[in-house]
C-alpha positions as CSV (number, residue, x, y, z in Angstrom):
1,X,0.0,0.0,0.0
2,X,1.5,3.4,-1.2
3,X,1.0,6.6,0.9
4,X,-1.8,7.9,-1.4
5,X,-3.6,4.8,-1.3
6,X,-3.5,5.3,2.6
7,X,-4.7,8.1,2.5
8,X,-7.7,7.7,-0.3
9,X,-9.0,4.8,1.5
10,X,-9.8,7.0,4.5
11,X,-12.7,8.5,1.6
12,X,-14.4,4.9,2.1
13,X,-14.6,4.6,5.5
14,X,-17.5,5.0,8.0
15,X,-16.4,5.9,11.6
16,X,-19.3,5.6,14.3
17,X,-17.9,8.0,17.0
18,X,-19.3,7.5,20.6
19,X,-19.1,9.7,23.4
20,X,-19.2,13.2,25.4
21,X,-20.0,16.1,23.0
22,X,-20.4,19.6,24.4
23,X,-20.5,23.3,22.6
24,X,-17.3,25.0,22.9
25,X,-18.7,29.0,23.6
26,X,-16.2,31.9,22.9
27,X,-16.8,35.4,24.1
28,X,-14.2,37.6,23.2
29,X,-13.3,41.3,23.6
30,X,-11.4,43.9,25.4
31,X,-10.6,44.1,28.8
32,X,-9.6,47.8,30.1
33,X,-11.1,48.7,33.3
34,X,-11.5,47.2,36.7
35,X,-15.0,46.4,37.6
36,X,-16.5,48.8,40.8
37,X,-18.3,46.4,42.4
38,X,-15.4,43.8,42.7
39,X,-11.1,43.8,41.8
40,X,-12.5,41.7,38.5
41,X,-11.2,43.0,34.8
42,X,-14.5,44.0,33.0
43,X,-14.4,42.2,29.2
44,X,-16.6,44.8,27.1
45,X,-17.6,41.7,24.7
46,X,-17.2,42.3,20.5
47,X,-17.2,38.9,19.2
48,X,-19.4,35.4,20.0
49,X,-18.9,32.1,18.3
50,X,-19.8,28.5,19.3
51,X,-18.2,25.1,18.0
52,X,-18.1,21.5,18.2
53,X,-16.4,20.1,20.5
54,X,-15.6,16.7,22.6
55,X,-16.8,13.8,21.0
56,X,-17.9,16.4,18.3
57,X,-14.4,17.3,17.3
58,X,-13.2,13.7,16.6
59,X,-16.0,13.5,14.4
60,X,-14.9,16.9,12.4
61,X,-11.2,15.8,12.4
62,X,-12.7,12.1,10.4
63,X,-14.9,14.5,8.0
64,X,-11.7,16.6,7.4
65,X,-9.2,13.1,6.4
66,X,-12.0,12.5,3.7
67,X,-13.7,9.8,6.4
68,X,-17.8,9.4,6.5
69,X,-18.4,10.2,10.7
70,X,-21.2,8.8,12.3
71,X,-22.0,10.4,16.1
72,X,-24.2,9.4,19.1
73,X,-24.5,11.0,22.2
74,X,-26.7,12.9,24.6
75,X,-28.0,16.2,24.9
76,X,-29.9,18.0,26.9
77,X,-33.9,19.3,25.3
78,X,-33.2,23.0,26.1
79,X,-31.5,25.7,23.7
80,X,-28.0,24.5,23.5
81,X,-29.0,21.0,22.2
82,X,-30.9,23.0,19.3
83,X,-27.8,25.5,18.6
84,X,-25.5,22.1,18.4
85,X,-27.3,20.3,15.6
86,X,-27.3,23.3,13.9
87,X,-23.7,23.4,14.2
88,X,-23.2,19.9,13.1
89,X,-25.8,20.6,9.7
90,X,-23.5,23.7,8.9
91,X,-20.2,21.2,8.9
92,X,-22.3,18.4,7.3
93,X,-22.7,15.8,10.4
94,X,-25.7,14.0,11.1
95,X,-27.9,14.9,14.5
96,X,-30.2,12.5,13.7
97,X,-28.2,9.9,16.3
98,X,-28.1,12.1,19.2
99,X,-30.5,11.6,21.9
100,X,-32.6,14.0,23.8
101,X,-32.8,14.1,27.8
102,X,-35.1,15.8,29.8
103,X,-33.1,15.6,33.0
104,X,-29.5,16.3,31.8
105,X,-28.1,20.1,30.1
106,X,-26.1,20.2,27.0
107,X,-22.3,20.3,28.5
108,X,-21.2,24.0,27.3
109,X,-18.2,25.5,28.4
110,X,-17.9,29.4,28.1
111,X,-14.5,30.8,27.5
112,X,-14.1,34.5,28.2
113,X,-11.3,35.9,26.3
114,X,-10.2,39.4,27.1
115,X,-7.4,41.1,25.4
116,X,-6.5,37.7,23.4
117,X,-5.8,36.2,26.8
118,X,-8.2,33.4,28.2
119,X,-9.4,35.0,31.7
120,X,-12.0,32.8,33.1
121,X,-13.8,29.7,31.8
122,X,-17.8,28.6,32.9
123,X,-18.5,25.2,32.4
124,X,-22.7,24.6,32.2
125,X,-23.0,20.4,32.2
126,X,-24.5,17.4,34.3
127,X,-21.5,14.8,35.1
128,X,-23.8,11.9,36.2
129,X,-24.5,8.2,34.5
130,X,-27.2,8.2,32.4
131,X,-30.2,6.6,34.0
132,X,-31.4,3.3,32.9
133,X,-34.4,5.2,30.3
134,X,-31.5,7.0,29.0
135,X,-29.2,4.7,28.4
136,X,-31.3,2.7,26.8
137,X,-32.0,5.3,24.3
138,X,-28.9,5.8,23.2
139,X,-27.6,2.1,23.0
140,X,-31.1,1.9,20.6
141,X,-29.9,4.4,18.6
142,X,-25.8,3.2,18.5
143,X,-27.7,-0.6,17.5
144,X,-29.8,1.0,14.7
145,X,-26.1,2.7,13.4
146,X,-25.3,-0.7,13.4
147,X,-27.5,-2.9,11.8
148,X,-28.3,0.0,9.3
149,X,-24.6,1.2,8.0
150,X,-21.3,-0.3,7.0
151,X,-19.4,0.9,9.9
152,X,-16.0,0.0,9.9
153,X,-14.6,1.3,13.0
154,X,-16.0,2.5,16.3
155,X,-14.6,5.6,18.4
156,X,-14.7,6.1,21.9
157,X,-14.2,9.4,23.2
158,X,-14.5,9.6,27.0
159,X,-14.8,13.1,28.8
160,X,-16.3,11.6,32.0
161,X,-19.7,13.4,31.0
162,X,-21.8,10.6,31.9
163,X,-22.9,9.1,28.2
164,X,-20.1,6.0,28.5
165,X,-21.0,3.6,31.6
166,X,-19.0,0.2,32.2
167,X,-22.5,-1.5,30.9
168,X,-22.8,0.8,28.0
169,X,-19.2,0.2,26.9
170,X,-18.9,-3.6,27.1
171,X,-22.2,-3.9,25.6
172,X,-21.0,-2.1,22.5
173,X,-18.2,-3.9,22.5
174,X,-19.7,-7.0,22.7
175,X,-21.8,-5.8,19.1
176,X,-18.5,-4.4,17.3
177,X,-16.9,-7.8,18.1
178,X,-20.1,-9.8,16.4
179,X,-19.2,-7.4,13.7
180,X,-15.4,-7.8,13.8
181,X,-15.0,-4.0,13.7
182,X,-12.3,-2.0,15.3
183,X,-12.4,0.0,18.2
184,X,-10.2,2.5,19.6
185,X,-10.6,4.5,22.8
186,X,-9.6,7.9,24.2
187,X,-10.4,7.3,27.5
188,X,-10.1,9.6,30.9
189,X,-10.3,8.5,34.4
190,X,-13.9,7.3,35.5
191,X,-13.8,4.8,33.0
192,X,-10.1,4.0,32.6
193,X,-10.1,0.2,33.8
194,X,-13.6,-1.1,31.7
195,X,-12.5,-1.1,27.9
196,X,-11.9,-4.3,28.0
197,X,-11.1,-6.4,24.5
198,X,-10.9,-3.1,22.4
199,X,-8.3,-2.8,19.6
200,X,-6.5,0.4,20.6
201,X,-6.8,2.1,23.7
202,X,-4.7,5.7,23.6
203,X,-4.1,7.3,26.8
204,X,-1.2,10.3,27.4
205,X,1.1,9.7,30.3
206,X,-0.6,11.5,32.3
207,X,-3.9,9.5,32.4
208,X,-1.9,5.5,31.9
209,X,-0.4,6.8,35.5
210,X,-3.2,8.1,37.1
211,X,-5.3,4.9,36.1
212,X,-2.8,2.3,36.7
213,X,-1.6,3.4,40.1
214,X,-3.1,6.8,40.7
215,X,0.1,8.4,41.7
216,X,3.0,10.2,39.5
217,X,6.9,8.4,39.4
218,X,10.1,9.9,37.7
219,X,9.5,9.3,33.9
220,X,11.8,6.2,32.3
221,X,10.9,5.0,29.1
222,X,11.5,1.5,31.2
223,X,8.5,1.9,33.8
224,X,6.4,3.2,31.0
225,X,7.3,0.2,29.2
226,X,5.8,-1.7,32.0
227,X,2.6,0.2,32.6
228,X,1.8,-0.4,29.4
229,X,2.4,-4.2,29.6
230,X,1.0,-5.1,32.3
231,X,-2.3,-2.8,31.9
232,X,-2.5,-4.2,28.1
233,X,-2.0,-8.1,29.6
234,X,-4.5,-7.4,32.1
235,X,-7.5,-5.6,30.1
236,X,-7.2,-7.9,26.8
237,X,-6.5,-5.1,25.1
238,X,-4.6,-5.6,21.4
239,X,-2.8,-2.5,21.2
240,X,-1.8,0.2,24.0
241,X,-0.5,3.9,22.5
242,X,0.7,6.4,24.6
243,X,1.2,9.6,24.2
244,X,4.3,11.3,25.7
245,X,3.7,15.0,24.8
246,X,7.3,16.3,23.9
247,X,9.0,12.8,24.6
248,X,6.7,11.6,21.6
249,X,4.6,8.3,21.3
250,X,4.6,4.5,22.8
251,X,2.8,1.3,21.7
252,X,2.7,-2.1,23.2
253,X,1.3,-4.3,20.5
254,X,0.3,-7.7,22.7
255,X,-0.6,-10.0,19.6
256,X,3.0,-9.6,18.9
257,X,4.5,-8.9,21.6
258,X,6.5,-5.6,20.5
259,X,6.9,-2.3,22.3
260,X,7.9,0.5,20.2
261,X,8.5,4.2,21.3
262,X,9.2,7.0,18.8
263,X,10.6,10.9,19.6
264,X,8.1,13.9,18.7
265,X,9.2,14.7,15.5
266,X,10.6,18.3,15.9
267,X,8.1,21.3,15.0
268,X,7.6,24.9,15.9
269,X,4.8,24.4,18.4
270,X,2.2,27.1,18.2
271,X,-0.9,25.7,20.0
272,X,-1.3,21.8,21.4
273,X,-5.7,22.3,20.8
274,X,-6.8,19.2,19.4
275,X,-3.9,17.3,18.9
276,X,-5.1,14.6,20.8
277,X,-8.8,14.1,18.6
278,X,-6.5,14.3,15.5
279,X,-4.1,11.5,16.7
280,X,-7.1,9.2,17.4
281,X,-8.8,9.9,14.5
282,X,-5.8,9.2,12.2
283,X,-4.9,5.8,14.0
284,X,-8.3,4.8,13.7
285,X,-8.6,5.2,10.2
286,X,-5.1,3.4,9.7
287,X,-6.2,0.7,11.5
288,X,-9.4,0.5,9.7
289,X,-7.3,0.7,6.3
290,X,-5.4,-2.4,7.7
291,X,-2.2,-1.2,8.1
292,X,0.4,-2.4,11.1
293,X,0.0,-1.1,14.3
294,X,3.9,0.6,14.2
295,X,3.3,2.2,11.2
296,X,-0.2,3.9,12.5
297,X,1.0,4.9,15.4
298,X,4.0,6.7,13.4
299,X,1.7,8.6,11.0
300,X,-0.9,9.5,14.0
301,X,2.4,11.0,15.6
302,X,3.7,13.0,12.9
303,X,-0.5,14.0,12.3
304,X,-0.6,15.4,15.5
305,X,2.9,17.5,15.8
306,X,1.5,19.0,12.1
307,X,-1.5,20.3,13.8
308,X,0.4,21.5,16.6
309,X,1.9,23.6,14.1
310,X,-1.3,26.0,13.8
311,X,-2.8,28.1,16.1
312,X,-6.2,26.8,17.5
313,X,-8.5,23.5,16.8
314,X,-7.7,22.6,13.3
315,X,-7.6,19.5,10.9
316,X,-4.5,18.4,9.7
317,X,-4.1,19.0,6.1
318,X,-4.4,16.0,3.7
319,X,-1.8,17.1,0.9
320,X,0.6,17.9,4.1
321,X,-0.1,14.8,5.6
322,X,1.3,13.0,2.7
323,X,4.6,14.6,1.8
324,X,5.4,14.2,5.4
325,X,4.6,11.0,5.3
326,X,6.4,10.2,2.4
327,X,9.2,12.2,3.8
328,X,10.1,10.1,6.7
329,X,9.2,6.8,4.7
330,X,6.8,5.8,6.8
331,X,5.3,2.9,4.2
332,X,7.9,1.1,2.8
């Protein structure tokens, strides 16, 4: 398989993405005066905008590598939920998998920027399980995904929202196995230990410590080594990838019994936003392509350090993808 065959496969491939999405608010303006009625910086507001984001944004990344993106969550039934799938029908997503509850808000978080400097941020959102109506709902409407399109991976993005339960995750992956599909996961904490039997499971350093032992230890590529063993042994899990921030990437591929850790290829670093959805999304759609699990987790590596590149939440761009790709000989 050549690099642009790679990449024009991602064109034939249906992603169902699963998880926390929220509406990323931005109110932005000028701060120049002290407020009277407490030492607070007043933000006279000129600009608001609203995006996608969590669950949302792994979605945009898949529409933006030529992917066909699936997504199923909750919402809330209040204003938010409406301003959301209008969001997703102005970037061409489907709403028509995201469920409705009348007990829960749609997570929103407010960022208050005030002389191009974030000054406070106001999160609006319910962090409990779904209840047993709502889960319901939504596993209906992740089995209808199934039986009714050719899905050929499944995404977990975990925010700790509520949406993802231990039931609700072995449950779908206990229907994606039926279907032989692949699965990768983005998981945080609440969570962590009950992705059993999924294909990929990509934590950063950060959260492979805090779930495996719940306490930090002076970094050697040794212990992680370990971590990542033992917690891939112990979870059936086919293939762990960790991010290392600057230090780069690790993967423990148990089917073959390989470990494998790569540098972050060098870049001028402007803004880390969404580095993380666009690693995920590229090794999904590698693994989905069928390619080896050391070549994905190289390209979702050098995808991520592109996007780094550029300021603010952005794909990475296709074209770029490629020559980079092709630069470091990546596919032999």
């Amino acid at each position: 398989m050549t690099t642009s065959q790679l990449l024009d496969s991602f064109s034939q491939k249906k992603v169902l993405v699963l998880g926390d999405v929220m509406i990323d608010a931005y109110l932005v303006g000028a701060a120049n005066r002290i407020s009277p009625e407490a030492p607070v910086p007043v933000v006279d507001v000129q600009e608001r905008f609203y995006r996608l984001g969590g669950a949302a944004n792994v979605a945009l990344n898949l529409l933006a590598l030529g992917a066909t993106p699936i997504l199923c969550s909750v919402v809330g039934h209040d204003q938010k939920a409406t301003l959301f799938a209008d969001l997703m029908k102005e970037k061409n997503l489907d709403s028509q998998y995201l469920v409705e509850s009348m007990d829960r808000k749609t997570t929103t978080k407010y960022r208050v920027i005030g002389n191009k400097v974030q000054m406070l941020r106001i999160d609006e959102e319910d962090r409990q399980p779904l209840n047993e109506t709502e889960e319901e709902l939504f596993l209906k409407a992740v089995r209808r995904v199934l039986e009714t399109q050719p899905i050929d991976a499944i995404v977990f993005e975990d925010y700790d929202k509520g949406v993802l339960s231990p039931s609700v995750i072995q449950t779908i992956v206990a229907w994606s196995k039926e279907r032989n599909l692949v699965v990768t996961v983005d998981p945080k904490k609440r969570n962590f230990n009950h992705y059993q039997g999924v294909t990929l499971f990509k934590p950063n350093l950060k959260e492979l410590k805090e779930g495996v032992e719940n306490y930090d230890r002076e970094f050697s590529m040794e212990r992680v080594k370990k971590l990542m063993v033992d917690f891939s042994e112990a979870n059936d899990i086919e293939m762990l990838f960790t991010t290392l921030s600057e230090r780069g990437v690790a993967l423990y591929d148990r089917a073959r019994s390989l470990f494998y850790d790569e540098p972050a290829y060098l870049r001028k670093i402007s803004d880390v936003s969404g580095a993380g959805d666009t690693v995920i999304s590229v090794a999904t759609l590698c693994l989905a392509a069928g390619l080896d699990s050391v070549a994905t987790v190289r390209i979702a590596n050098l995808a991520g350090g592109i996007v780094c590149e550029h300021s603010g939440v952005v794909p990475v761009p296709l074209p770029y993808l490629e020559s980079e790709i092709e630069k470091y000989g990546i596919i032999q």
